[in-house]
C-alpha positions as CSV (number, residue, x, y, z in Angstrom):
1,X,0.0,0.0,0.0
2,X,1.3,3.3,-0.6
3,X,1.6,5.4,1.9
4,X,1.7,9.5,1.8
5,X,2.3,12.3,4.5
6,X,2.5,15.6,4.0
7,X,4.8,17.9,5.8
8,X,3.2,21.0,6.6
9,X,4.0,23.8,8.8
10,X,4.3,27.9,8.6
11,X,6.9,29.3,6.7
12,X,10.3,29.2,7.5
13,X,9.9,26.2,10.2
14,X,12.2,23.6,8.3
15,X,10.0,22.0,6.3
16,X,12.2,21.6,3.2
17,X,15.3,20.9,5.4
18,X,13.5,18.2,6.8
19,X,12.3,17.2,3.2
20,X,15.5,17.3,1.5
21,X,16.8,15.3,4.9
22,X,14.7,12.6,4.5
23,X,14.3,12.5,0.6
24,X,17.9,13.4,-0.9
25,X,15.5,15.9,-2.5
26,X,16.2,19.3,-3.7
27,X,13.5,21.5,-2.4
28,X,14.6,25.2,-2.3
29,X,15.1,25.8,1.5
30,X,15.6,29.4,1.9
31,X,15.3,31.8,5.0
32,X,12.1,33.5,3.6
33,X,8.3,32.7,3.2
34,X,7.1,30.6,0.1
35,X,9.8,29.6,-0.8
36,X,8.1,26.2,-2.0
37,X,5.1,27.3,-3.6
38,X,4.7,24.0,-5.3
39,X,4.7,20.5,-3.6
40,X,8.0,18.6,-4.0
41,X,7.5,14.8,-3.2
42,X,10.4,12.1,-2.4
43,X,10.4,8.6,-1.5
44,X,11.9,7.1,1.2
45,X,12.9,3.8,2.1
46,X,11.3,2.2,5.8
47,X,14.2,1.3,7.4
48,X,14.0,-2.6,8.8
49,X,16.8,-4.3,10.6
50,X,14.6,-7.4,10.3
51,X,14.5,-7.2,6.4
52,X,18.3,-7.2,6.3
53,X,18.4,-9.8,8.6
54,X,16.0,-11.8,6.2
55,X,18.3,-10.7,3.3
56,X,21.9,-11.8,5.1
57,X,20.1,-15.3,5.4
58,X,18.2,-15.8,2.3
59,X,20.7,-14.1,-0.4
60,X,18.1,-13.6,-2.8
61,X,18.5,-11.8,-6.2
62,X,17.0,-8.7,-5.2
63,X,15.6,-7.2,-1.7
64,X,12.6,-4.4,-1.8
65,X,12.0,-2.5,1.6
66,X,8.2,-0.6,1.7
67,X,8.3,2.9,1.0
68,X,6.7,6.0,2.2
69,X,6.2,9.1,0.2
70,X,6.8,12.2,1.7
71,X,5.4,15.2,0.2
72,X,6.4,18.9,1.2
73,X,3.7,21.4,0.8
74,X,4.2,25.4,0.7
75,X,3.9,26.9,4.1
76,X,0.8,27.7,5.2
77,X,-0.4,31.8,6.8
78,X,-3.2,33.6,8.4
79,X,-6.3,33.4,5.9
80,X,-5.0,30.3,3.8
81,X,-8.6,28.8,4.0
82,X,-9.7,32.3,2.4
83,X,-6.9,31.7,-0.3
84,X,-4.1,34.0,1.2
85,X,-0.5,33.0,0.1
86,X,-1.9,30.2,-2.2
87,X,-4.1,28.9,0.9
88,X,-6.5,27.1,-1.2
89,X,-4.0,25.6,-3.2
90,X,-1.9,24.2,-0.1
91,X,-5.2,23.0,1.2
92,X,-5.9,20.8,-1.4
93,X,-2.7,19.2,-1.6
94,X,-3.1,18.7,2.2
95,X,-6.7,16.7,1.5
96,X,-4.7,14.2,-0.9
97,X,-2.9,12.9,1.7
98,X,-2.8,9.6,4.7
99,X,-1.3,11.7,7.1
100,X,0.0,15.2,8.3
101,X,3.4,15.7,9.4
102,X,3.1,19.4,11.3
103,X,6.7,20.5,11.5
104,X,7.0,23.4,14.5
105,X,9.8,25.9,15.2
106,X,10.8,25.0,18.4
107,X,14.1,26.8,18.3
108,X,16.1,30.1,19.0
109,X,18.2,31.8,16.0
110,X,18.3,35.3,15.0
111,X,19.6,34.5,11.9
112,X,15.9,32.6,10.9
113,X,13.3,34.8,9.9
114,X,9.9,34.4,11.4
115,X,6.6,35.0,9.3
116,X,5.1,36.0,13.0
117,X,8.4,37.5,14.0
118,X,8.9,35.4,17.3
119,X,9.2,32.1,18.3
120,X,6.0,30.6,19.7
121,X,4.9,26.8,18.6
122,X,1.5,27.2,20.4
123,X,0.9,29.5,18.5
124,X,2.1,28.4,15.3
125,X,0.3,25.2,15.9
126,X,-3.4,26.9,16.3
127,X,-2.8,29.4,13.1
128,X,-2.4,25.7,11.2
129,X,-5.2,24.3,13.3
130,X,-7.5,27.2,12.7
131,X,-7.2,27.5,8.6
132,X,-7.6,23.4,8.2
133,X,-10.8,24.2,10.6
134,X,-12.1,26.7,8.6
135,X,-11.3,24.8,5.7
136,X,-13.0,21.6,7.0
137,X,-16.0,23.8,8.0
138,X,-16.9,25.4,4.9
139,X,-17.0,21.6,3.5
140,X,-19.1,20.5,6.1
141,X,-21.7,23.2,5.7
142,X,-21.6,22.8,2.2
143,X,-22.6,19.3,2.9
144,X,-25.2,20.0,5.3
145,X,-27.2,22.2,2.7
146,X,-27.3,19.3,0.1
147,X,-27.8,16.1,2.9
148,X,-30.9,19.1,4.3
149,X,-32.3,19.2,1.1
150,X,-32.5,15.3,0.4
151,X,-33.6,14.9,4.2
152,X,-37.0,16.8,3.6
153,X,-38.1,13.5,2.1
154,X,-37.7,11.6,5.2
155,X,-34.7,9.4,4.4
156,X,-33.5,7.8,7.3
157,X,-29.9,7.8,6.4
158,X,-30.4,11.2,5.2
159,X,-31.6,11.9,8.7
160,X,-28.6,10.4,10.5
161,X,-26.2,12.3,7.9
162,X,-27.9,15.1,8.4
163,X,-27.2,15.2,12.7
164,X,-23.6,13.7,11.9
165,X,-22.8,16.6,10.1
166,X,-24.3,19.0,12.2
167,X,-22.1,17.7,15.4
168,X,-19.3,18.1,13.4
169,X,-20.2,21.2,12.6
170,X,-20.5,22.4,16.3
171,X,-17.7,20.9,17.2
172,X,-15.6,22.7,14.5
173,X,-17.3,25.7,15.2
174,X,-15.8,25.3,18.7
175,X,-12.3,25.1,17.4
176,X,-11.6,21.6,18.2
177,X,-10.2,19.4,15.6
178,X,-12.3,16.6,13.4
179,X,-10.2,13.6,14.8
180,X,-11.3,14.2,18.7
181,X,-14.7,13.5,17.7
182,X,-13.6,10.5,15.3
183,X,-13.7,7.8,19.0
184,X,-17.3,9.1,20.1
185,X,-18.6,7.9,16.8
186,X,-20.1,4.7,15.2
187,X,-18.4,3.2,11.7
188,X,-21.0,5.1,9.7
189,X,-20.1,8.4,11.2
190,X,-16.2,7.9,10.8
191,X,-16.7,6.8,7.3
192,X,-18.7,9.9,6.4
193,X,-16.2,12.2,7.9
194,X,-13.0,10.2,7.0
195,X,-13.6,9.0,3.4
196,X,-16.7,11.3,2.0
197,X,-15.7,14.2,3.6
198,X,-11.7,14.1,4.0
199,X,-11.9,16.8,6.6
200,X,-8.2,18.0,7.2
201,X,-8.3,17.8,10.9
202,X,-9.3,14.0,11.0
203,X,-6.0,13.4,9.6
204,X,-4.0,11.4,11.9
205,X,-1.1,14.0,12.8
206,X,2.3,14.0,14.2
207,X,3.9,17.0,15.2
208,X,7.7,17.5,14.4
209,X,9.5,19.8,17.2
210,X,12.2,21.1,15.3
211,X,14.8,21.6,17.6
212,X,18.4,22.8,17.8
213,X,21.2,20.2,18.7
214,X,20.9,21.3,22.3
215,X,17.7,19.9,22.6
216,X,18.4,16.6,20.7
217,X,20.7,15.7,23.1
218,X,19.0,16.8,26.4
219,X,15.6,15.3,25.3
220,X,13.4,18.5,25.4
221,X,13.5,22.4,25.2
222,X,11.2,24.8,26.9
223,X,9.4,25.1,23.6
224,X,9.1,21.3,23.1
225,X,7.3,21.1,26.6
226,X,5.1,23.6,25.8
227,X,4.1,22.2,22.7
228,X,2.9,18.7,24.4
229,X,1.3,20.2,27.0
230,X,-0.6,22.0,24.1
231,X,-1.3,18.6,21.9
232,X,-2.0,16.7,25.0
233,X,-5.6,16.0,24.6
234,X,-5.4,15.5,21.0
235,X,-4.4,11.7,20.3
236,X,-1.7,13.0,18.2
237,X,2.4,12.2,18.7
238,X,4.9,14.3,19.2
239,X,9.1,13.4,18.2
240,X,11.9,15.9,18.4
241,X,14.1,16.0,15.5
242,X,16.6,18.7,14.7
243,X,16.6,19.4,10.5
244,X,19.9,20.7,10.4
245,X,21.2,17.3,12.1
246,X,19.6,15.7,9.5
247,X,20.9,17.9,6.8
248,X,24.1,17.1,7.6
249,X,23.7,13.0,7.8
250,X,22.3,12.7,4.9
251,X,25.2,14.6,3.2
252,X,27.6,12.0,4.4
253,X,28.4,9.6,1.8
254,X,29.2,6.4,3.6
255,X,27.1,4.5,6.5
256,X,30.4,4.7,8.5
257,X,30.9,7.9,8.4
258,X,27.0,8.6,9.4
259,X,27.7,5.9,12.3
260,X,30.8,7.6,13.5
261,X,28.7,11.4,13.4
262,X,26.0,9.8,15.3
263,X,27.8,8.4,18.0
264,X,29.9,12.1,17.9
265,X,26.3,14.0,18.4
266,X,25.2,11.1,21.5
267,X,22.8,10.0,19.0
268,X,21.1,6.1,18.4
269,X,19.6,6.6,15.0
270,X,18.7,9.2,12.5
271,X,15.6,11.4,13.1
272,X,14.1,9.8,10.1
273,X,13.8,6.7,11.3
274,X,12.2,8.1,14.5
275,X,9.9,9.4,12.4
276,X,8.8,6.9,10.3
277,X,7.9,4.2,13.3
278,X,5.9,7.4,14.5
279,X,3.8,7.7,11.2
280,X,3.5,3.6,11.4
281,X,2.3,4.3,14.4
282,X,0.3,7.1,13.7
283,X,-1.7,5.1,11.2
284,X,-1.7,2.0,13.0
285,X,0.5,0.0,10.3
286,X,2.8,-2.9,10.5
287,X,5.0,-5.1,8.4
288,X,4.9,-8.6,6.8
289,X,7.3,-10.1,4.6
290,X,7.8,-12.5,1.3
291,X,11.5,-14.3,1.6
292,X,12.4,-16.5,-1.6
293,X,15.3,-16.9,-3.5
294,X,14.2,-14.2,-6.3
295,X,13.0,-11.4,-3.5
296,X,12.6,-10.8,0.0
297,X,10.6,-8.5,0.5
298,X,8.5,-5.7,3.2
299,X,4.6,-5.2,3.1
300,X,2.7,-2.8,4.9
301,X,-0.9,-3.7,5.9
302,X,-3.1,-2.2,8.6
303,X,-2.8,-3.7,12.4
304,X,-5.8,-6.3,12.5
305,X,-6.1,-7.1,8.7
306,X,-6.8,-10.8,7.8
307,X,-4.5,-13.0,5.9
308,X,-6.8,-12.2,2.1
309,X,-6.3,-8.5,2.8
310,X,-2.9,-8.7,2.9
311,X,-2.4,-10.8,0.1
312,X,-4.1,-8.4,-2.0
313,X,-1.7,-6.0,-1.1
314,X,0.7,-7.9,-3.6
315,X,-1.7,-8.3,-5.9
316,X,-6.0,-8.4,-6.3
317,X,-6.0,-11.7,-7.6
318,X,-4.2,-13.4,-4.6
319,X,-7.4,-11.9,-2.7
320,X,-10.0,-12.6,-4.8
321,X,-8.8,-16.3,-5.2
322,X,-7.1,-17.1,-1.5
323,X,-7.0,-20.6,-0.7
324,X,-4.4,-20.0,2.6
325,X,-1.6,-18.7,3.9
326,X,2.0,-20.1,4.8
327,X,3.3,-18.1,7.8
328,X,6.4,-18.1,9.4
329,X,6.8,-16.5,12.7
330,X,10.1,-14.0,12.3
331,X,12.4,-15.0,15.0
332,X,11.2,-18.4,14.3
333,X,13.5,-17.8,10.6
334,X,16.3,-16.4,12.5
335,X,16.4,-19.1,15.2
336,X,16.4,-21.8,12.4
337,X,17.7,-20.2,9.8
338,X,15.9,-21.3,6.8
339,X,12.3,-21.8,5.3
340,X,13.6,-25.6,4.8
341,X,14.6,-26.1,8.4
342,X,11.7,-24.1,9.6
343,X,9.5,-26.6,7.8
344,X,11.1,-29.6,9.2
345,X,11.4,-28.5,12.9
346,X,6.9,-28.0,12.1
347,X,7.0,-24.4,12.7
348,X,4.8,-23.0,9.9
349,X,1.7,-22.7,10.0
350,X,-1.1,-23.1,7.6
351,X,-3.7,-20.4,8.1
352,X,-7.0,-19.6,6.8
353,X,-9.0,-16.7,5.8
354,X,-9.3,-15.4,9.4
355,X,-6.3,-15.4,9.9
356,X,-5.3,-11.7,11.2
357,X,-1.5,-10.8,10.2
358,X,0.8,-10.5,13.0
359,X,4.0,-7.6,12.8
360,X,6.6,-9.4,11.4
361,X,5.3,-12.5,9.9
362,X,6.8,-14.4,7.0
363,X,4.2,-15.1,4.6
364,X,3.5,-17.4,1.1
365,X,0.3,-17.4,-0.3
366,X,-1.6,-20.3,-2.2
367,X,-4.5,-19.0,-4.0
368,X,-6.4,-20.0,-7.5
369,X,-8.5,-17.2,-10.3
């Protein structure tokens, strides 16, 4: 499944940085507003210890890690739900997306210009909450009017639209964001808002304290704190990552040299793999793989899909025609060290259509079309 966030953020916050960080890409990154006016997209690569593992005891011909597309769209002002600085156009690019990826300033520099002229990520944050609100409330109430007008013949689904919409409504109005209401709902009521609707603010978000190396190392700034205390109540994560840090790994040319600057900097692991468990998280994903001799290989699925689902994530037909499912537990590969040995010690199962993936598993699919 392909799988898209969207970095957003005021201007000047490190959006690009972060982009071109992540991606290798070459989004303009300069120290004044809009300076991305269109949307630059990169893929990245998820990184998986347990797929290299797979690959160092397989050797296949070829090994394929899942991906996740990262797309950087234009900073976002004051009015951009009325169209100011290109608002409309951000705010569509925003609606394509699985996921929002709110990068805040949470850092001091002089040097930095900022489109509000201090530093302040509370604020920052509600300026972005309040334009995807307004946004997301002039397409509910342009809903409401046509769902009101089909309701006056007494349609009982119209009905129950009809009060969906206007709670979300209210609760916009209020300046509360889509995806707090999304648990007090029914599956009817998260599919109108989440599919027919796209509201902006039902997007599962994670926001990005961009922080300066200080705050890397100690674990938090003042403006970090403040920024969780603020997003607290929201069901949303919050990582720390410092752009420039990243800026500068991803222009080193050779994994020992990026080892050797991370230990230098007290650091585990990039920021970017930090922040892609958080969007796996986010969106509640995990990872199977397919190990033969041709390909091993990573699949994402959503946490609690059955064994057909996930088949037809490699293709429709293994779905429509799933007979069952070959699974191999992970460690239970490692520990044995071979699909052959794995076999002989009776350690794969044969599952059926209920099945429900687990994180990790190694799978082979029989099915007939």
């Amino acid at each position: 499944m392909a799988l898209q966030c969207g970095i957003v953020g005021l201007p000047n916050v490190g959006k690009s940085t972060l982009f071109n960080a992540l991606t290798s890409g070459k989004a303009l990154a300069a120290n004044y507003p809009f300076a991305t006016k269109d949307p630059n997209v990169g893929v990245i690569t998820v990184p998986d210890a347990r797929l290299d593992k797979l690959t160092e005891l397989v050797n296949p011909q070829r090994t394929v890690p899942t991906t996740v597309e990262i797309v950087d769209i234009a900073g976002l002002i004051k009015g951009a739900s009325q169209g100011e600085g290109l608002g409309n156009q951000f705010l569509a690019n925003i609606r394509e997306v699985d996921a929002i990826v709110h990068v805040v300033r949470c850092f001091d520099d002089d040097n930095v210009v900022h489109v509000d002229g201090s530093v302040n990520p509370v604020r920052d944050k509600e300026i972005i909450d309040l334009e995807l609100g307004l946004k997301d409330l002039e397409t509910v109430e342009k809903r409401i009017d046509k769902v009101a007008r089909a309701a006056k013949a007494g349609s009982k689904d119209d009905l129950k639209a009809l009060d969906i919409l206007n709670a979300v409504k209210k609760h916009l109005e209020s300046g509360q964001a889509a995806r707090k209401l999304l648990p007090g709902l029914d599956d009817e009521g998260k599919q109108l808002i989440l599919k027919e609707l796209s509201l902006l603010t039902a997007k599962p978000t994670l926001y990005v304290c961009n922080v300066d190396e200080s705050a890397i190392q100690s674990g938090s700034n003042a403006h970090a704190d403040a920024l969780r205390a603020a997003v607290a109540g929201e069901n949303a994560e919050v990582i720390l990552i410092c752009a420039g840090i990243e800026a500068q790994i991803a222009d080193l040319e050779s994994p020992e040299e990026r080892a050797e600057f991370l230990e230098m900097m007290g650091l585990h692991e990039p920021g970017k793999n930090v922040l892609i468990r958080a969007c796996y998280s986010l969106l509640n994903l995990i990872t199977y793989f397919t190990a033969g001799e041709k390909e091993v290989r990573a699949w994402t699925v959503h946490r609690g899909a059955k064994a057909p689902e996930a088949a037809g994530v490699i293709h429709s037909d293994f779905e429509k025609g799933f007979i069952r499912a070959e699974v191999i537990k992970y460690q239970d590969f490692i520990t044995y060290g071979s699909e052959a040995r794995v076999k002989e010690a009776g350690k794969m199962a044969v599952e059926g259509k209920e099945y429900v993936v687990q994180d990790g598993d190694i799978m082979h699919f029989r099915f007939n079309v």
